[in-house]
KETOR-406125 format. One line per 8 residues: number of its first residue (from 1); their letters; for each residue y, z, x of C-alpha. Coordinates in Angstrom, 2 decimals. Last residue first. Example, Ala and Ser with C-alpha at 12.3 -4.5 7.8 and 13.67 -1.06 7.14 Angstrom:
2
2) SA) -1.06 7.14 13.67  -4.50 7.80 12.30
! end
This chain:
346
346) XXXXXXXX) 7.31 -0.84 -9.34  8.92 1.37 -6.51  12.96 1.67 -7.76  14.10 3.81 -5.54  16.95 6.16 -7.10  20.62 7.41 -5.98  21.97 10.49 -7.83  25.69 11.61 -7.72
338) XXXXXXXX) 27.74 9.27 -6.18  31.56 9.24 -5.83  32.57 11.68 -3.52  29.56 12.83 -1.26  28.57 9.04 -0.19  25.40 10.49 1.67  23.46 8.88 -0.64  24.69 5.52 -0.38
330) XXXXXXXX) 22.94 5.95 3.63  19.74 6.46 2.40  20.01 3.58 -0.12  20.60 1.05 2.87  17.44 3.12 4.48  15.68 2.67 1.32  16.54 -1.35 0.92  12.69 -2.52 0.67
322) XXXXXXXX) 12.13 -0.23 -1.71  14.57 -1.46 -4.34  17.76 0.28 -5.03  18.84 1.89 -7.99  22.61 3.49 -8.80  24.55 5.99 -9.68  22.26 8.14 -12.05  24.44 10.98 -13.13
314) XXXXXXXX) 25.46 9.25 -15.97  21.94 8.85 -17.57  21.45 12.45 -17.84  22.69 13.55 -21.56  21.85 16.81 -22.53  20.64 17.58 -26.26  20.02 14.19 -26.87  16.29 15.06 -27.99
306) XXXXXXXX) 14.54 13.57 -25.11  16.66 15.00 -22.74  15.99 18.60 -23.59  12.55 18.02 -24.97  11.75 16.82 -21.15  13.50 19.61 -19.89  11.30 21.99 -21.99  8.26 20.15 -20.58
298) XXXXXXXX) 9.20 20.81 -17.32  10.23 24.63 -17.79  7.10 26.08 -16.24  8.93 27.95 -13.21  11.25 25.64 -11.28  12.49 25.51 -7.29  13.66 29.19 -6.67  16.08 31.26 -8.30
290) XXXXXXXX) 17.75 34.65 -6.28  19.16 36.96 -8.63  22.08 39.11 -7.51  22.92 41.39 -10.32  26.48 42.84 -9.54  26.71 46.95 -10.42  30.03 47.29 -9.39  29.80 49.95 -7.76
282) XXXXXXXX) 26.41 48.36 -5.84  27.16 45.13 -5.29  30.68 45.82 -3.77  28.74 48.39 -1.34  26.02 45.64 -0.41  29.10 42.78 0.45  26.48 40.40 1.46  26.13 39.19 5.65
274) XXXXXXXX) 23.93 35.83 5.47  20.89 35.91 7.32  20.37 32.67 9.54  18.00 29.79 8.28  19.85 27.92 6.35  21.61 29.00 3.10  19.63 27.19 0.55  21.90 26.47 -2.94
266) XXXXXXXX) 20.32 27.84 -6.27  21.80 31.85 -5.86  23.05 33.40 -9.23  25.41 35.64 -9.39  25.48 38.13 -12.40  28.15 40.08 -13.69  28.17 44.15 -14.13  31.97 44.06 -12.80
258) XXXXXXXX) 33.39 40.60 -13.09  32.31 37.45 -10.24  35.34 36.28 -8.70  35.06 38.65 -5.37  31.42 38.07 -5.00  31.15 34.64 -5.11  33.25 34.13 -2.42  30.64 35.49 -0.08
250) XXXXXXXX) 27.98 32.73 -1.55  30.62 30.03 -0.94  31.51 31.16 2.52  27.79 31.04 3.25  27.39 27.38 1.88  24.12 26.24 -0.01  26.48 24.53 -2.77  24.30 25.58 -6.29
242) XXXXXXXX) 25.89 29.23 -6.41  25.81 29.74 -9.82  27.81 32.31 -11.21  27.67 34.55 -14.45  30.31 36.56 -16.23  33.62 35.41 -14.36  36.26 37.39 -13.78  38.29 39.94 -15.33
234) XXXXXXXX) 40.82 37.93 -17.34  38.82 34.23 -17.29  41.36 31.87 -16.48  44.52 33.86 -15.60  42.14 35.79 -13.11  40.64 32.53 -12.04  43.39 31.30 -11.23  44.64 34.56 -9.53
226) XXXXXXXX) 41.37 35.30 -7.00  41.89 31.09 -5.94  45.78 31.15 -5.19  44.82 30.77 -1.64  42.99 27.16 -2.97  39.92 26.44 -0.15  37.75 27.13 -3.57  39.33 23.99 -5.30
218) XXXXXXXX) 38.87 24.70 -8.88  37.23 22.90 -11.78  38.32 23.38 -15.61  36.22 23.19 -18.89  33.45 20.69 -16.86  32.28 18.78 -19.41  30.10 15.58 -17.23  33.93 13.82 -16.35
210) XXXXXXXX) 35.09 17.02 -15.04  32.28 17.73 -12.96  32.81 14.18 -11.57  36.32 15.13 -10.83  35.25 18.15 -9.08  32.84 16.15 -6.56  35.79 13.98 -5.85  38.17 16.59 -4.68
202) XXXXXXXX) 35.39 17.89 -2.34  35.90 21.52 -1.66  33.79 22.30 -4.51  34.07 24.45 -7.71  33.07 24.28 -10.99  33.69 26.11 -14.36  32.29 26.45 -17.69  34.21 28.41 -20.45
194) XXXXXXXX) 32.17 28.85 -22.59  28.07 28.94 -22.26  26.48 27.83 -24.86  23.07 26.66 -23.38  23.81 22.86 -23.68  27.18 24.00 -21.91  24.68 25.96 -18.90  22.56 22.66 -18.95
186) XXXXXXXX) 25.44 20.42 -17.96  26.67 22.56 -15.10  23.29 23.39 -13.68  22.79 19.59 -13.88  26.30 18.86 -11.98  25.74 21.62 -9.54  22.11 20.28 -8.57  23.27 16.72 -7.69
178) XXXXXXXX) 26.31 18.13 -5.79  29.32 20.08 -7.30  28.89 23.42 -5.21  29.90 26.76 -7.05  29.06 26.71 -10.95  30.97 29.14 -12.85  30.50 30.85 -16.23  31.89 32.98 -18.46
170) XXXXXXXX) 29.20 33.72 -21.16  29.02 32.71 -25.24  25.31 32.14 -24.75  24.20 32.64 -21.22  21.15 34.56 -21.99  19.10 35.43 -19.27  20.57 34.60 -15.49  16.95 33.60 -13.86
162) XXXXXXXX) 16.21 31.22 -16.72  19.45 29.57 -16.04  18.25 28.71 -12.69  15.06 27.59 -14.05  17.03 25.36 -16.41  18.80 23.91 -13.33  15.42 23.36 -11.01  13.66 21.80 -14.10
154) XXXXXXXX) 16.96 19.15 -13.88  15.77 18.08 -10.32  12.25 17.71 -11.80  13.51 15.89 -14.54  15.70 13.46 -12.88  12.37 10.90 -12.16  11.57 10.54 -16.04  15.84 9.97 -16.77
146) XXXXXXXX) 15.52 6.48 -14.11  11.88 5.96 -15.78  13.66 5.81 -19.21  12.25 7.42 -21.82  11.57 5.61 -24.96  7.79 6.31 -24.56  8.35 9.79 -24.35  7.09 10.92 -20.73
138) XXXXXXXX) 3.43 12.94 -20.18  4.12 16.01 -17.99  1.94 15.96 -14.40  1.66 18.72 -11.84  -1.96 20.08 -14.32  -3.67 16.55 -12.58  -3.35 17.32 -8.93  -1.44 14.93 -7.18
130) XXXXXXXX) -1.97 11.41 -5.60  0.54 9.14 -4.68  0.79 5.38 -5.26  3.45 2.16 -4.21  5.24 4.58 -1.84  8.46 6.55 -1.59  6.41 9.37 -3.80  4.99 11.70 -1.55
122) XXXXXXXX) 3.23 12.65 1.75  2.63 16.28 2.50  3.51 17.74 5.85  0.20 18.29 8.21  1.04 21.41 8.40  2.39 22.46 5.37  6.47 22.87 4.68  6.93 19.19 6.49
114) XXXXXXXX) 7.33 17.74 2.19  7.12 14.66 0.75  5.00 16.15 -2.21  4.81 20.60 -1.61  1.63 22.14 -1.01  2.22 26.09 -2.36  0.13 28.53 -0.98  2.60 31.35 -0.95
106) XXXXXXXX) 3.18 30.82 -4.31  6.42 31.63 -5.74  6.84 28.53 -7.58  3.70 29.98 -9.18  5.01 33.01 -10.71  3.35 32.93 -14.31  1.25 36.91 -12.94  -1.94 34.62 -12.07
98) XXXXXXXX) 0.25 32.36 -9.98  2.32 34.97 -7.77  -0.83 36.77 -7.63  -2.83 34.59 -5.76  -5.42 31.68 -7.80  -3.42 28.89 -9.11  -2.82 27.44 -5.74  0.48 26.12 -6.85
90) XXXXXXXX) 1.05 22.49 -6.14  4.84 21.89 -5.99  5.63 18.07 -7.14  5.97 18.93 -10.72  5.62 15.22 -12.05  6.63 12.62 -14.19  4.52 11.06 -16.56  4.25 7.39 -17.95
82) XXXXXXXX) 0.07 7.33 -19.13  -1.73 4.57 -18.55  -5.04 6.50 -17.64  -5.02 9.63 -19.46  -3.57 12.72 -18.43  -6.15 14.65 -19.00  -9.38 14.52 -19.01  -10.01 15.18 -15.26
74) XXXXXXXX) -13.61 15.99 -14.26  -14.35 12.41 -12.98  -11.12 11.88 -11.56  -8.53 10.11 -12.65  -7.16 6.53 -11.70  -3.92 4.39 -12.73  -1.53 7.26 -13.93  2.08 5.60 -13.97
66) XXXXXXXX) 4.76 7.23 -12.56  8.45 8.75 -12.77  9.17 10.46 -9.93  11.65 13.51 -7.60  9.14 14.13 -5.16  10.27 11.87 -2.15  9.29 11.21 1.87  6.28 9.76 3.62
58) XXXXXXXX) 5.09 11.09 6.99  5.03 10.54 10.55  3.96 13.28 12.28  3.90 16.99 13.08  6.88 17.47 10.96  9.53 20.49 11.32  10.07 22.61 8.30  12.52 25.64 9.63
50) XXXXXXXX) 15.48 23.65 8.33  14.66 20.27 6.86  13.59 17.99 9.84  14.15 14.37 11.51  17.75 15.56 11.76  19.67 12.97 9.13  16.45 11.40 7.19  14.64 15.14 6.89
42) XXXXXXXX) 18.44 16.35 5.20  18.78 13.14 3.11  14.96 13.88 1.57  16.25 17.36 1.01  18.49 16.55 -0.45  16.76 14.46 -3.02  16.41 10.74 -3.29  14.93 10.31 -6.64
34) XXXXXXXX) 11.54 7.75 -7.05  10.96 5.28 -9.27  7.61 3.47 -10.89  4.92 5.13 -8.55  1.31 4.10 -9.56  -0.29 7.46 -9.71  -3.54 8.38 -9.13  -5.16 11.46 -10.38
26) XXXXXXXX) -6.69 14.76 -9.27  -8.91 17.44 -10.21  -11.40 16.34 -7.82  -10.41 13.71 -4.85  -8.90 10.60 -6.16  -7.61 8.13 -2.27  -4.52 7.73 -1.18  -3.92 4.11 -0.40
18) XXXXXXXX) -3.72 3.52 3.45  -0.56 2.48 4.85  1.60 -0.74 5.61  5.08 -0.21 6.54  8.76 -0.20 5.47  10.14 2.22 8.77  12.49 4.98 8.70  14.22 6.42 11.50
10) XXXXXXXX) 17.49 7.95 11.28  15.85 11.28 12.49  12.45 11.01 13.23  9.17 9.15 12.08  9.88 9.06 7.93  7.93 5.99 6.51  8.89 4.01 3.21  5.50 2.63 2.10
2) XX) 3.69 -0.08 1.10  0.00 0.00 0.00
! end
């Protein structure tokens, strides 16, 4: 089959590879489009994601929308010829983060497209991947394979939402406008949340919140930050989501945040420890919730889209072929005006 190829930093190669091949419990999937995710960009920049350091070549991508051309013998569902998309995070099913409805906690966890086992995992930028058959959700038929691949970045916002409780009526901000920002952002006013704020450094990354029902955005280098938001919200907000990965945004979080409010941390920090006001936390009793990848919300965020409750087509910029993923690579990294780019496989 063809493939796009990850063999270091800036260096990604179209090439010929074997298919994968049905082992037990698993099915085939002919890939139909594929969403370049950070962390994709991240592996494509430094031939790495943080810590997770390949031991060889390997394929990238685990945001998809797919066909299901083989099962199994024990496998009776999906069936073949099924659209699904997919929960690329393979829980072992067996520790106690899985038994006690954890499983994006588990320890054991092989991640599609991803350096986080040794070997890494190879995912979706091909013609056919292979997953366990419980990682896929069956699509609507009138579902778009562009809206099929943005559910598993959208199961990481409703997860995050999870994390907060009830956000119903809630003051809420939304630090870091990227892919992740946006969705939080959208899910939190399908939610009820009012008034729903976002802030980024990039001017263009707030306009875009604006244009997906952003109440008001703010500019968190602003020195009259602490004051707009006072005049906005009166004590603060009620609930944050840090979705930008950025220390100073995390620390920042704490001062605009009200007393007994919530923060909320999406956004991966790196790999140094991040000083937290603990005193601050503690008087004024702050909830700081860490929320990680998705618990079982993909079928939710299915219903989600699939009712017109939240509207995700405008988030996808735009859809290259295959053959241009390096070209498509590089749109990605156009922080200001794109959102989500997508590789069109079959």
């Amino acid at each position: 089959m063809w493939a796009n190829v990850l063999h270091g930093a800036k260096d990604l190669r179209l090439e010929q590879v074997a298919r994968p091949k049905t082992g037990p419990g698993m099915v085939l999937l002919r890939v139909r489009q594929v969403g370049i995710c950070g962390s994709d960009m991240h592996y494509f920049e430094h031939g790495c994601c943080g810590a997770f350091v390949p031991n060889r070549p390997f394929i990238l991508g685990h945001e998809l929308t797919a066909e299901v051309v083989e099962v199994a013998q024990d496998v009776t569902f999906p069936a073949i010829g099924a659209r699904v998309t997919v929960n690329p995070a393979r829980a072992c099913g067996f520790c106690d983060d899985c038994k006690s409805g954890r499983g994006n906690l588990c320890r054991k966890t092989i991640m599609l497209g991803s350096a986080s086992t040794t070997p890494p995992t190879d995912g979706a930028f091909a013609e056919f991947v292979t997953v366990r058959a419980d990682q896929c959700h069956v699509l609507p038929a009138h579902m778009s394979d562009g809206l099929g691949a943005m559910m598993e970045p959208f199961a990481v916002a409703l997860h995050a939402l999870k994390q907060a409780g009830s956000i119903a009526g809630k003051r809420v901000l939304v630090t870091g406008g990227g892919p992740i920002g946006l969705l939080v952002l959208i899910a939190a006013r399908a939610f009820g949340a009012t008034p729903v704020a976002l802030s980024d450094v990039v001017a263009g990354r707030r306009e875009e919140a604006l244009k997906h029902g952003a109440d008001f955005v703010l500019d968190p280098a602003d020195k009259d930050l602490s004051e707009q938001v006072r005049s906005l919200t009166g004590t603060g907000f009620d609930v944050i989501f840090e979705a930008s990965g950025a220390p100073p945004a995390l620390r920042q979080a704490f001062h605009l945040v009200r007393r007994g409010g919530t923060i909320v941390q999406i956004g991966t920090l790196g790999a140094d420890d991040v000083p937290l006001p603990a005193n601050q936390i503690m008087a004024n009793e702050i909830r700081f919730i860490g929320s990680f990848r998705y618990g079982n919300v993909f079928d939710e965020a299915i219903r989600l889209v699939e009712t017109g409750r939240v509207n995700l087509e405008p988030l996808i910029s735009e859809i290259f072929p295959l053959e241009k993923f390096s070209e498509a690579m590089q749109r990605a990294f156009a922080k200001d005006d794109v959102v989500k780019v997508q590789i069109q496989i079959s």
